[in-house]
N, C-alpha and C positions, 0 to 999 in steps of 0.2 A: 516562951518569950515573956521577958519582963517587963511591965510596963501598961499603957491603957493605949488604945491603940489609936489613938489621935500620934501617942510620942512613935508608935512602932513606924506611922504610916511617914512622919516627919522626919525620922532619922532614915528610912529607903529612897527619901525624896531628896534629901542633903547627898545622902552618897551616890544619886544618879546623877544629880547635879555636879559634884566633885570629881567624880571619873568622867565622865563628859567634856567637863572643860579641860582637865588635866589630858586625856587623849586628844582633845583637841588641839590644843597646846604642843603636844609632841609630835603630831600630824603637820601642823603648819611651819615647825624647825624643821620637820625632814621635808618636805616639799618646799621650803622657801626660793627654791633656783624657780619653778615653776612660771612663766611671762603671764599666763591668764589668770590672773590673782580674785576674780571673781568664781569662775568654776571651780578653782583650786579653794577657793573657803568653803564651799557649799558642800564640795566630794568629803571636807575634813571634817566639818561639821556634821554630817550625815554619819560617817563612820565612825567619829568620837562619839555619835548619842549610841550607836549599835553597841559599840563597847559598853558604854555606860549600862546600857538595859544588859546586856551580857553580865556582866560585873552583879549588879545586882540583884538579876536573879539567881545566881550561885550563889550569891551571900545568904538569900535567901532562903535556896535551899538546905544550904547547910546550916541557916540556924534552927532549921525542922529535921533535921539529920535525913536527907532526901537525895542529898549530892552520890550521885554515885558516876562511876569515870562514864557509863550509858547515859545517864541522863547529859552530863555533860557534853557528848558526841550529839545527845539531840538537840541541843540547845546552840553551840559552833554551827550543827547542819541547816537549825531553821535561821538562825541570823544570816546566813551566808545565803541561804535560800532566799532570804527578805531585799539581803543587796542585792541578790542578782537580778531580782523583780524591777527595785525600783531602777536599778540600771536599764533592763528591760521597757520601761513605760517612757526613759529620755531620748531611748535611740528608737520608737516604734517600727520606720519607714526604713530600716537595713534592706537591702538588697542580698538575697541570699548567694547569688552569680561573688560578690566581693569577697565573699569567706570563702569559696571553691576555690578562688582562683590563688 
């Protein structure tokens, strides 16, 4: 990587930031029917930064030549892993009798 790594750490900060808001962005055009316009920015916002850190560290990887389609599948697994968490800590109090039935 070229560069002194104040520029390395400033140009990974720009493109989290840029994918971020751009997924976000494309999150709140396909949910715009949505009536809860509060939850519905929080869930888009939430999943635009997921992307963004997604995006990222793939770019990442592949400017270290690290990207490989495994690591990639770990990367999809733990982000999805990390939604399902923090989905997990909104709903604590589920009733498990709700999903049986």
């Amino acid at each position: 990587v070229a560069g002194g790594a104040l520029t390395v750490a400033l140009f990974y900060t720009a493109l989290l930031i840029a994918v971020s808001g751009s997924a976000t962005l494309v999150g709140l055009l396909i949910r715009h029917h949505d009536a809860d316009e509060r939850r519905m920015l929080r869930i888009t916002v939430r999943q635009g930064f997921l992307i963004g850190i997604g995006v990222t560290i793939a770019i990442f990887l592949q400017s270290h030549v690290l990207l490989t389609w495994v690591n990639m599948v770990f990367l999809i697994a733990a982000l999805t892993l990390l939604e399902l968490f923090i989905i997990s800590i909104h709903h604590p109090q589920q009733d498990a009798r709700e999903f049986l039935a």
